[in-house]
PyMOL CGO cylinders between C-alpha atoms (Angstrom):
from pymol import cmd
from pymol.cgo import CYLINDER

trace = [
    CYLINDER, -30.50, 32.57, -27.38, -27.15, 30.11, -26.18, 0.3, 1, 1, 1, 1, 1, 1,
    CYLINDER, -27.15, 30.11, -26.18, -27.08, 27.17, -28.13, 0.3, 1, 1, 1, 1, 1, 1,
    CYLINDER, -27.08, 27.17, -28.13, -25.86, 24.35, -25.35, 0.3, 1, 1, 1, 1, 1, 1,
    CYLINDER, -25.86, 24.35, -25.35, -23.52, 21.89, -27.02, 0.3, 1, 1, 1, 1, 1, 1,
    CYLINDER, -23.52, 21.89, -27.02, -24.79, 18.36, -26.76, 0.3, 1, 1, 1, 1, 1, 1,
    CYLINDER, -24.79, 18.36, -26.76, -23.36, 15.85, -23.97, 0.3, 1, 1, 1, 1, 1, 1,
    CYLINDER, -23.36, 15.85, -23.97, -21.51, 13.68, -26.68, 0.3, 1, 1, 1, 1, 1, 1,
    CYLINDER, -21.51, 13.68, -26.68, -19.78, 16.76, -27.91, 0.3, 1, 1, 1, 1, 1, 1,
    CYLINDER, -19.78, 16.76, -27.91, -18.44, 17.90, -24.28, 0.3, 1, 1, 1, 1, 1, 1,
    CYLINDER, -18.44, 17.90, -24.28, -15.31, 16.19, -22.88, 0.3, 1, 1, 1, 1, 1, 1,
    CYLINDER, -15.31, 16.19, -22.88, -16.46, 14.69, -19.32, 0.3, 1, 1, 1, 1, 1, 1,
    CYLINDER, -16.46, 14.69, -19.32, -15.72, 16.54, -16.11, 0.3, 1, 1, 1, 1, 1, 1,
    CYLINDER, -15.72, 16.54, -16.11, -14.44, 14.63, -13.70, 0.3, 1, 1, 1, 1, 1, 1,
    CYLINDER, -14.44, 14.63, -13.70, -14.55, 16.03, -10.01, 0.3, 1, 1, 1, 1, 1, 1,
    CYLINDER, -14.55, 16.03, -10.01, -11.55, 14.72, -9.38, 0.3, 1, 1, 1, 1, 1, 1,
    CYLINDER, -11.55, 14.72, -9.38, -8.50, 13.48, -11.31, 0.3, 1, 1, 1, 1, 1, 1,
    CYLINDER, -8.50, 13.48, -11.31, -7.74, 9.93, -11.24, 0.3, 1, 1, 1, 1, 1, 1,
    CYLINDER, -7.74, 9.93, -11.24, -4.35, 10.69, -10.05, 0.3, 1, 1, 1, 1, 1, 1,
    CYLINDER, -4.35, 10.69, -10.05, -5.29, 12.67, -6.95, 0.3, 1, 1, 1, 1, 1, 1,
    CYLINDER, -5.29, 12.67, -6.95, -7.80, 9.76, -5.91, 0.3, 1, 1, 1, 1, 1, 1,
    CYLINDER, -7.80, 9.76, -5.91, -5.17, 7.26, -6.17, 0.3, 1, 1, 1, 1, 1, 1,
    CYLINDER, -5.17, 7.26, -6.17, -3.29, 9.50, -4.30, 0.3, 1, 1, 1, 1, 1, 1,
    CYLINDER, -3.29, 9.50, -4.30, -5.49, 9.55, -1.65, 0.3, 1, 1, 1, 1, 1, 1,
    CYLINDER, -5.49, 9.55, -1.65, -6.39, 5.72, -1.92, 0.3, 1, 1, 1, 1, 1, 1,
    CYLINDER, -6.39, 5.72, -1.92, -2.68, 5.53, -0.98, 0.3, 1, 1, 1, 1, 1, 1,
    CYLINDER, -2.68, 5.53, -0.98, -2.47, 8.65, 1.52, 0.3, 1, 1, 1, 1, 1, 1,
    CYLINDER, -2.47, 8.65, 1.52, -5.52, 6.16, 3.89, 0.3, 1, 1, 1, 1, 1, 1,
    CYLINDER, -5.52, 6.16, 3.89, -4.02, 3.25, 3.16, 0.3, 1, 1, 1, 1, 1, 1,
    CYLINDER, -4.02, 3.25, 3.16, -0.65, 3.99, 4.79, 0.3, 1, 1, 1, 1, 1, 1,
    CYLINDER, -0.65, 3.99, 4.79, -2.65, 6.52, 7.64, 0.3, 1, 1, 1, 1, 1, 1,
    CYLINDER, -2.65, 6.52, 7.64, -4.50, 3.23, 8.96, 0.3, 1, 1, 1, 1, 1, 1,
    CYLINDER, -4.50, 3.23, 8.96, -1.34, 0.91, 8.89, 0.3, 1, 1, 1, 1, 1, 1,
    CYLINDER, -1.34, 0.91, 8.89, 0.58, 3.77, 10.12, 0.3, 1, 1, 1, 1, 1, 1,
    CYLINDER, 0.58, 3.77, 10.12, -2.47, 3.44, 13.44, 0.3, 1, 1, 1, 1, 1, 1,
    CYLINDER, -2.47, 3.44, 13.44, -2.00, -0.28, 13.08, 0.3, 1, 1, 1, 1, 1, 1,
    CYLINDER, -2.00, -0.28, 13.08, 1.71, -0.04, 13.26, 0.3, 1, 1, 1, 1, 1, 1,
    CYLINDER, 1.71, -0.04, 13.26, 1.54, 2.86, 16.27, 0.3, 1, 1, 1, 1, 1, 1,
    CYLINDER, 1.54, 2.86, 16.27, -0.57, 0.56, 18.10, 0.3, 1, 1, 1, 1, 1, 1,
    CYLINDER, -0.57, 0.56, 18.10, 1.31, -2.95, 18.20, 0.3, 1, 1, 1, 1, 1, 1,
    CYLINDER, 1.31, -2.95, 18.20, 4.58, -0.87, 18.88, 0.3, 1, 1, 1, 1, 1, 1,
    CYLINDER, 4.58, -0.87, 18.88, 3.27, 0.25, 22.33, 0.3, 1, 1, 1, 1, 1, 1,
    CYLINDER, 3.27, 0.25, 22.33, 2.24, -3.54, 22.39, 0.3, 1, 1, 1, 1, 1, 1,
    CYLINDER, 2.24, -3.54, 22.39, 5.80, -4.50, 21.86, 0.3, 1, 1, 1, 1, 1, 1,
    CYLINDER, 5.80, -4.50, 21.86, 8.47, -6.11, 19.85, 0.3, 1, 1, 1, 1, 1, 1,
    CYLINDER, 8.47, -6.11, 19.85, 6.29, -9.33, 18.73, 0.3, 1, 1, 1, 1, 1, 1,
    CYLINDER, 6.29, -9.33, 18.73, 3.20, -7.49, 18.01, 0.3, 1, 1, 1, 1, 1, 1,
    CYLINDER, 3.20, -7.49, 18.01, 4.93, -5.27, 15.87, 0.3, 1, 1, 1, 1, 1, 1,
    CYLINDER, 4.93, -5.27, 15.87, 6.79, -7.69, 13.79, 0.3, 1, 1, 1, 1, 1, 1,
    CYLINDER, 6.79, -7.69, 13.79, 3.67, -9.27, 13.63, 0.3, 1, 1, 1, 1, 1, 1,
    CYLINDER, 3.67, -9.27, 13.63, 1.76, -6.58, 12.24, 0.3, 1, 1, 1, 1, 1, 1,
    CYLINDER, 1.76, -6.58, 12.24, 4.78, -5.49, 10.01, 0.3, 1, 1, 1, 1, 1, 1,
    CYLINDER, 4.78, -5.49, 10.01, 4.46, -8.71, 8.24, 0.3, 1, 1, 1, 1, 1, 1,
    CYLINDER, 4.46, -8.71, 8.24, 0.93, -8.82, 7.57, 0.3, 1, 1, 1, 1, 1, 1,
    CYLINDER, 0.93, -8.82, 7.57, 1.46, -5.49, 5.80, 0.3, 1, 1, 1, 1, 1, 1,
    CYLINDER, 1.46, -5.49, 5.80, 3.51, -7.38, 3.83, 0.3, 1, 1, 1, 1, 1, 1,
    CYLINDER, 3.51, -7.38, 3.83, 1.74, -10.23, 3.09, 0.3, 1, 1, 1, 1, 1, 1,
    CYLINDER, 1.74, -10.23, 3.09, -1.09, -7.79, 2.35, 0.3, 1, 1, 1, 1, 1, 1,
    CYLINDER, -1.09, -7.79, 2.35, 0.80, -5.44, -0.38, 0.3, 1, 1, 1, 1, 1, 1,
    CYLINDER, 0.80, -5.44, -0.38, 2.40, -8.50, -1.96, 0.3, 1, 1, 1, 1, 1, 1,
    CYLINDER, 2.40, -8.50, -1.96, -0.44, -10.06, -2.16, 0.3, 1, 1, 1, 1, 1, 1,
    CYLINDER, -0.44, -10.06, -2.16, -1.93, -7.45, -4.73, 0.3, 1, 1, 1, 1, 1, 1,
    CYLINDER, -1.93, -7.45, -4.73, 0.79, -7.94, -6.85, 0.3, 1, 1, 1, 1, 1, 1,
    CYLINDER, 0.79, -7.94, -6.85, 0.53, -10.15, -10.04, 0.3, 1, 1, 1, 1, 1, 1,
    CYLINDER, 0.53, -10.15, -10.04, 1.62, -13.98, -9.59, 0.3, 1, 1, 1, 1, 1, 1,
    CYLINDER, 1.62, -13.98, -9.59, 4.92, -13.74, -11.34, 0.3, 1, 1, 1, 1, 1, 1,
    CYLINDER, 4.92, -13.74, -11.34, 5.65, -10.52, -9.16, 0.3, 1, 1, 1, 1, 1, 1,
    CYLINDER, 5.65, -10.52, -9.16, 4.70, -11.82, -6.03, 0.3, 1, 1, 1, 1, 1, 1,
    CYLINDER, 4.70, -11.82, -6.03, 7.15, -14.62, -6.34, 0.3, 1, 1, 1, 1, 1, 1,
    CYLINDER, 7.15, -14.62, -6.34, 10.24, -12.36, -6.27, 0.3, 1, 1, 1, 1, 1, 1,
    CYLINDER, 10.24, -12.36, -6.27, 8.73, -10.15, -3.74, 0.3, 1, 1, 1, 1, 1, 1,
    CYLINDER, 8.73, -10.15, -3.74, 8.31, -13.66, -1.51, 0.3, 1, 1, 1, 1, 1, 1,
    CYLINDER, 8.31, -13.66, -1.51, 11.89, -13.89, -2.07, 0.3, 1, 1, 1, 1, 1, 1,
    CYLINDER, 11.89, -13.89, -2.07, 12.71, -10.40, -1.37, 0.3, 1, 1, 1, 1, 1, 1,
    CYLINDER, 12.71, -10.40, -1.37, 10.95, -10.76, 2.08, 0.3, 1, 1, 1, 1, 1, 1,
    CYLINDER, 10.95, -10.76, 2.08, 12.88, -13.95, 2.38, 0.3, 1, 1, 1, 1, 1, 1,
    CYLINDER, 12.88, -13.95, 2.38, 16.51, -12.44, 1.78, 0.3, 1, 1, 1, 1, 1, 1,
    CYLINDER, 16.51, -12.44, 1.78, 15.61, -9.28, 3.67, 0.3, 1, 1, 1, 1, 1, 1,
    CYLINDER, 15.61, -9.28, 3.67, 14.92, -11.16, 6.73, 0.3, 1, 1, 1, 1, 1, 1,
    CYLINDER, 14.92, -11.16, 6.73, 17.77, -13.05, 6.89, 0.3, 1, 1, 1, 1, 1, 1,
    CYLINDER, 17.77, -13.05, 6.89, 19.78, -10.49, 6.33, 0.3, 1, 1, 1, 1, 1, 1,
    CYLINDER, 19.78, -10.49, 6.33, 18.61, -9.05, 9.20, 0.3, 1, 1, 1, 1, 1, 1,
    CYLINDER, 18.61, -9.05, 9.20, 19.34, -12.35, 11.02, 0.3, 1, 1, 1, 1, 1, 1,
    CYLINDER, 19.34, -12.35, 11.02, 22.37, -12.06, 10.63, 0.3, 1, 1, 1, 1, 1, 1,
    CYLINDER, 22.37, -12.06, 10.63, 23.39, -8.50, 11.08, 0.3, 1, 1, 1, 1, 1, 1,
    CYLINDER, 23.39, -8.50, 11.08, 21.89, -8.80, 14.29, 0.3, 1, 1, 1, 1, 1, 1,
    CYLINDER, 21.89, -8.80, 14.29, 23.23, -12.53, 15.08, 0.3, 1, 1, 1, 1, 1, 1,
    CYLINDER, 23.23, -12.53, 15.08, 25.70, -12.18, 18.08, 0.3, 1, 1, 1, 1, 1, 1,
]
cmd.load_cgo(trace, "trace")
């Protein structure tokens, strides 16, 4: 006779770790605005920037309020640094 031991006494099993879903999560995320960003390329230069900065405005928008302040600023500076590296 096998004596099972009860559910409360077993650890749960998990088909798959948390980590590797994230990873995944992440992995589709960045496959469909990798398509996204593919596709407004071939479009051209404004429907690429375009695109780029809704991906932007979507991943900072996840962030917590006092976070997405200085990302907002971030954006800011990084864009106007590259008005001016490319100002002629």
């Amino acid at each position: 006779m096998t004596v099972r031991p009860s559910p409360w006494q077993q650890p749960p099993e998990r088909p798959k770790k948390l980590a590797q879903r994230r990873a995944e999560r992440l992995a589709r995320r960045a496959q469909y605005w990798g398509g996204l960003l593919d596709a407004a390329r071939q479009m051209g230069p404004q429907a690429f920037a375009s695109t780029t900065f809704d991906r932007a405005r979507v991943e900072i928008d996840r962030l917590p309020a006092g976070q997405q302040e200085r990302a907002y600023e971030a954006l800011a500076a990084a864009i106007d640094r590259i008005r001016e590296s490319h100002a002629q």
